[in-house]
C-alpha positions as CSV (number, residue, x, y, z in Angstrom):
1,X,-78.1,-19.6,15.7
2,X,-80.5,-21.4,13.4
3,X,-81.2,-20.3,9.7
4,X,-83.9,-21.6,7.9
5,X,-84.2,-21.6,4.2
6,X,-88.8,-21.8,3.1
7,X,-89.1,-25.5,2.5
8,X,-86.1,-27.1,3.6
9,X,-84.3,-28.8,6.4
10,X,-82.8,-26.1,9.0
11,X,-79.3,-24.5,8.8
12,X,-78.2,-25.3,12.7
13,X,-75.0,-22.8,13.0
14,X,-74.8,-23.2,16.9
15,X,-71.0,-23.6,17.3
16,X,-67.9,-21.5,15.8
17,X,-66.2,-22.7,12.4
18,X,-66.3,-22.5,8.8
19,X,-70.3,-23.3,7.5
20,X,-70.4,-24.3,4.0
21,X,-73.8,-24.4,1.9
22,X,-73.5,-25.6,-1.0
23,X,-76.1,-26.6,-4.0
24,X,-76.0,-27.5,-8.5
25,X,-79.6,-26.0,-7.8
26,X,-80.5,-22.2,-9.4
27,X,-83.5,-21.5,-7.7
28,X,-81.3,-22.5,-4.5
29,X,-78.7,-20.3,-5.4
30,X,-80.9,-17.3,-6.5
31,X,-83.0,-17.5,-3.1
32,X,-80.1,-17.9,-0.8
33,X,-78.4,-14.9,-2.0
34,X,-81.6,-12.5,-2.1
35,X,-82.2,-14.1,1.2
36,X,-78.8,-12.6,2.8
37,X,-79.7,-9.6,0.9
38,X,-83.3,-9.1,2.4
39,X,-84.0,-8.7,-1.4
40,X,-86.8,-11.8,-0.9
41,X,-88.1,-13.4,2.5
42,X,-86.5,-16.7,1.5
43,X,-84.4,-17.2,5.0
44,X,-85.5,-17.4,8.3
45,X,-82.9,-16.5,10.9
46,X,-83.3,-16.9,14.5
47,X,-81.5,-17.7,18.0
48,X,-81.5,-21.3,19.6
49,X,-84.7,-20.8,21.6
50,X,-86.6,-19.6,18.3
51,X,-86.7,-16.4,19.1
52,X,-86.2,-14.4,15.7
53,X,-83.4,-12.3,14.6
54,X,-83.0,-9.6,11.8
55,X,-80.7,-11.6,9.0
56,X,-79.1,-7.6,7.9
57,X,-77.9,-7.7,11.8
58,X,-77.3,-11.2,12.5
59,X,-75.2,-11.5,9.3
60,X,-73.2,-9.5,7.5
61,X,-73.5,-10.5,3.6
62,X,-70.5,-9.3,1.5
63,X,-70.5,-11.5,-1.4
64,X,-68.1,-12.3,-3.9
65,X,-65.1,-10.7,-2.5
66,X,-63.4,-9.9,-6.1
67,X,-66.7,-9.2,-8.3
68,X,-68.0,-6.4,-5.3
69,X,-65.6,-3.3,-5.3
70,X,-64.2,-1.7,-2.6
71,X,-65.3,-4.9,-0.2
72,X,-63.5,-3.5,3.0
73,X,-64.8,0.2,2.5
74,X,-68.0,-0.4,4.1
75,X,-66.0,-1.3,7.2
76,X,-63.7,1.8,7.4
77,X,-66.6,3.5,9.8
78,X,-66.0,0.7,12.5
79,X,-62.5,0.5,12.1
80,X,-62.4,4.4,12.8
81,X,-64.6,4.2,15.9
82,X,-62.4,1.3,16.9
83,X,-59.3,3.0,16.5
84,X,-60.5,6.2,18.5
85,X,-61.9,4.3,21.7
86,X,-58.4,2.1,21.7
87,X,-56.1,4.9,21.5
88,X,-54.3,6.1,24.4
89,X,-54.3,9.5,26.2
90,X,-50.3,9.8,25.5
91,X,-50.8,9.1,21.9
92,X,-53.6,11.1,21.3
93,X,-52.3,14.0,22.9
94,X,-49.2,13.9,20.7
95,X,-51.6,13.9,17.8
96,X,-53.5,17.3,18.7
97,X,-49.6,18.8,19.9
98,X,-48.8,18.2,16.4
99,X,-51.8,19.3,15.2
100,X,-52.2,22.2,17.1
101,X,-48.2,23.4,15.3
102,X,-49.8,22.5,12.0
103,X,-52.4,24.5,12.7
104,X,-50.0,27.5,13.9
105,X,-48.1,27.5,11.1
106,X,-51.1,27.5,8.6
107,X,-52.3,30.7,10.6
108,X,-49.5,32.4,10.4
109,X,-49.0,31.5,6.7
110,X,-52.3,33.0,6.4
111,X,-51.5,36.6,7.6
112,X,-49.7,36.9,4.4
113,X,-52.8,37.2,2.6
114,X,-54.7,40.5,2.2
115,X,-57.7,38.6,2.7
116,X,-59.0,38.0,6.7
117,X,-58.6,34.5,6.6
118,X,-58.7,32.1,9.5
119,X,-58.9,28.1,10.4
120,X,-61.3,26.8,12.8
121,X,-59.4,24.1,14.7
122,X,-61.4,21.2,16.0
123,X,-60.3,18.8,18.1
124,X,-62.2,16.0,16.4
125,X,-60.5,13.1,15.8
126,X,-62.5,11.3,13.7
127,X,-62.9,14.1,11.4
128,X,-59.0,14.4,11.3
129,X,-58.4,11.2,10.5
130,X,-61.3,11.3,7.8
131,X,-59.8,14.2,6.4
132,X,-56.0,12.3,5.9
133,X,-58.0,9.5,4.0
134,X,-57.3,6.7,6.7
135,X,-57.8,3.5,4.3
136,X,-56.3,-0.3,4.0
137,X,-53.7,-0.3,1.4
138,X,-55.4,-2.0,-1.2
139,X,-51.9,-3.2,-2.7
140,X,-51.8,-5.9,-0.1
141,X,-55.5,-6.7,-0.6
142,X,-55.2,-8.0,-4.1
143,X,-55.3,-12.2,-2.9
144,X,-58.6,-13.6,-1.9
145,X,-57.6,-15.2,1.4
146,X,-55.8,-12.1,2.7
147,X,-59.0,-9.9,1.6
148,X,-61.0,-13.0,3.8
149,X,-58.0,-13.1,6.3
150,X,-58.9,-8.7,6.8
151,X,-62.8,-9.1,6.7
152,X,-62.4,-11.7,9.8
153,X,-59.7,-9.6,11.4
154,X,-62.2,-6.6,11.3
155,X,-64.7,-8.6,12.7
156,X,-62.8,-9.5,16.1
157,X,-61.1,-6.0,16.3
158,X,-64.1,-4.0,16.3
159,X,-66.5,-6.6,17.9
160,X,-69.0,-6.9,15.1
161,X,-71.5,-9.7,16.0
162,X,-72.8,-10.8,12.4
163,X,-71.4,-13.5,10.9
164,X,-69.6,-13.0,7.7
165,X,-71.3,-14.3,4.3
166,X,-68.9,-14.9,1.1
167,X,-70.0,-16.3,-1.9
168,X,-68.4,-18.3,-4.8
169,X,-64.7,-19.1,-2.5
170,X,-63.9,-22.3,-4.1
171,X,-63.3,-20.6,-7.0
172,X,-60.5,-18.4,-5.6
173,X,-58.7,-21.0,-3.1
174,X,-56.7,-23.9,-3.4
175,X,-57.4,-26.8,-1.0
176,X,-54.6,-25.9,1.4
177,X,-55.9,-22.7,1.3
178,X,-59.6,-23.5,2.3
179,X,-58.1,-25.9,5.3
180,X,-56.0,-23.1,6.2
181,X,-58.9,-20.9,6.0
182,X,-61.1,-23.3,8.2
183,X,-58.6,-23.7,11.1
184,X,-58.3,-19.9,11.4
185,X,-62.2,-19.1,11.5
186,X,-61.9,-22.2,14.4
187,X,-58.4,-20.4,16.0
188,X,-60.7,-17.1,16.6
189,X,-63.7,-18.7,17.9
190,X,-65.9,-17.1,14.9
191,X,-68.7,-18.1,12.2
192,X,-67.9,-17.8,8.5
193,X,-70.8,-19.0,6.0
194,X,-69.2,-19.9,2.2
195,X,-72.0,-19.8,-0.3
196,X,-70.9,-22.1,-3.2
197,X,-72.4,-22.8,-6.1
198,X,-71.6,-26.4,-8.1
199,X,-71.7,-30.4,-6.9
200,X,-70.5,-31.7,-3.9
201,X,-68.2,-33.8,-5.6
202,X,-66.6,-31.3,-7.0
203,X,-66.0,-29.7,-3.8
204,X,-63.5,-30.1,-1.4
205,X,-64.3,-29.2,1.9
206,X,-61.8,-28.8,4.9
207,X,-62.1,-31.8,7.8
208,X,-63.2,-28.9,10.6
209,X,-66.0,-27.4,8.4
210,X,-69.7,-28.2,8.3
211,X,-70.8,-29.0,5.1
212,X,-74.9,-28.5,3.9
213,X,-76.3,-29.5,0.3
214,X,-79.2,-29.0,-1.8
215,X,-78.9,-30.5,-5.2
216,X,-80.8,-29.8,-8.1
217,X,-83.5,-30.8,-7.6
218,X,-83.8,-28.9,-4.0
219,X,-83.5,-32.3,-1.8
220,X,-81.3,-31.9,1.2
221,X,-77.9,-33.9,2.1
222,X,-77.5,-32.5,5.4
């Protein structure tokens, strides 16, 4: 995959690993984000043979992953569909049993009333589980690399091809924590873009992870 930012030196993202771009530069900063966000036709994203993709499918921009609320919501639809297509015939079965006695009960509590009430059962999972709230437990989503950690998780489990995009990381981890962070997006064979803004001096960036620059005055170090 190759992204091009208007003006400057391609953003070559061919093999798996943690891509850093980093820049001290505003206008940099400003563009890149409303790039990712298809807010301004700033980036240019296409495959290896220049053929071009849509940068809403071929990445998936989530931002700053404590400033954006509810970051993993927007991921509860796949995670559902997921769920539903890996769930076995035993299991599921055991589901509508219990169901279907819930449901029995609730009918028969019903007759009690001088009122012709009735439930429509439907065997629809997906509504079922929509209905019990089926959610992460935000409690354990409070620390930036397990809320990172999840995203990526989400990502493999439910087979979604776009390539994560975070913004402002260095601010939550520790050095330990962005090596550790690198070496995992390298264990699962995935892409994970860290949009940073400040100098690459100031920056520490993990041994495995490719590193990109545009300082201040918009020249490229990469």
């Amino acid at each position: 995959m190759i992204l091009s930012y208007v003006s400057h030196k391609e953003f070559k993202l061919e093999k798996s690993g943690l891509k850093i771009i980093s820049t001290r530069s505003t206008i940099a900063y400003r563009d890149l984000i409303q790039g990712f966000e298809k807010v301004q036709p700033t980036l240019i994203c296409s495959n290896n043979k220049y053929e071009p993709l849509d940068i809403a499918k071929a990445f998936d921009f989530i931002g700053d992953i404590l400033l954006t609320k509810n970051v993993i919501e927007k991921y509860m639809p796949h995670i559902l569909k997921s769920y539903i297509q890996k769930l076995d015939e035993k299991n599921r079965n055991k589901i509508f049993s219990a169901y279907h006695n819930l449901e029995s009960l609730l009918q028969d509590s019903l007759l009690l009333e001088d009122l012709p009430l009735e439930i429509d059962f439907n065997e629809d999972l997906k509504k079922l589980l929509k209905a019990e709230n089926l959610h992460l437990d935000v409690k354990l989503l409070k620390e930036p690399y397990v809320i990172i950690e999840s995203i990526l998780k989400i990502h493999q489990m439910c087979k979604i091809d776009s390539v994560p995009v975070i913004c402002n990381v260095a601010n939550y981890l520790n050095s330990q924590q962005l090596q550790e962070l690198s070496n995992l997006v390298k264990q699962m064979n995935m892409k994970l873009v860290l949009i940073e803004f400040t100098d690459k001096d100031f920056l520490i960036v993990p041994k495995n992870a490719e590193f990109f620059y545009i300082d201040e005055d918009l020249v490229d170090w990469y």
